[in-house]
N, C-alpha and C positions, 0 to 999 in steps of 0.2 A: 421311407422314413422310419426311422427306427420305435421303436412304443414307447421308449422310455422319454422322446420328445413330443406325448401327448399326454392331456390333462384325461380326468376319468371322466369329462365330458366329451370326449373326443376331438378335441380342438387342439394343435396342433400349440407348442408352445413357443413356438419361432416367429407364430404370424403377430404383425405389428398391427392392429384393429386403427380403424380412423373413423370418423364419421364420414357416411354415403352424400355423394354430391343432392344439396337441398334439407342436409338434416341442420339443422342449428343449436347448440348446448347454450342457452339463453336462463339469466336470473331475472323471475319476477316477484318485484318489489312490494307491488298488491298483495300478492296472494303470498307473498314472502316463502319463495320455493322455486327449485329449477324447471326448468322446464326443456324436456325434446320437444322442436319445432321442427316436423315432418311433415311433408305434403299432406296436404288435408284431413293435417293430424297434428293435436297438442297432445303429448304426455306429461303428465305431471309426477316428476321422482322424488321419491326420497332422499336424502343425505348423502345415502350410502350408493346407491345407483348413479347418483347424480356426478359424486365420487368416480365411481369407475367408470362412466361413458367423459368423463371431464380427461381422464389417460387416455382414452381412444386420440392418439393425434397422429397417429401412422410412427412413433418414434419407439413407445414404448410395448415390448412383446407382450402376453397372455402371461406368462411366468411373472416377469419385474411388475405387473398392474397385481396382480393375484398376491405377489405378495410383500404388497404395503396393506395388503389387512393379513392379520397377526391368527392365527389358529383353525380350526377347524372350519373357516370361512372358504378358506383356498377354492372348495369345487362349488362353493353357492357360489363365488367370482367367475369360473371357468362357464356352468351352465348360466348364469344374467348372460353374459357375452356372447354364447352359442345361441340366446333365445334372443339378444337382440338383432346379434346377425340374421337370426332365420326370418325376421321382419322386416329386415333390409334397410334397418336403421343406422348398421357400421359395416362395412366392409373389411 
């Protein structure tokens, strides 16, 4: 694969991310926030997080998710994706 099809987090800008069989991208209304529901595990995200694990559906690549946020965000998008993959929250 050539370098110039990966982000400066080393993630590959081809790969289409989805959420991991048993993760859930769920809004809760109490606590008025989203929520990763992961095996014996709630995360509670931000907007902006919530945002980009909401593009994980296997359709959209690391490039077209990265960039529908606008500036100098591009590689805070590419490493949230590299650190949630590495918790096996998306594949």
């Amino acid at each position: 694969m050539d370098t110039s099809e990966r982000g400066r987090a080393g993630l590959s800008m081809t790969w289409r991310p989805s959420l991991s069989p048993g993760a859930l991208l769920r809004h809760c209304p109490v606590r008025q926030a989203d929520l990763l529901i992961v095996p014996e595990r709630i995360v509670v995200l931000n907007a902006e997080a919530a945002s980009i694990v909401g593009l994980c559906d296997g359709h959209n690549t690391v490039e077209e998710i990265a960039a529908r946020f606008p500036g100098e965000v591009f590689a805070d998008v590419t490493e949230f994706l590299q650190d949630v993959r590495a918790q096996g929250w998306i594949r």
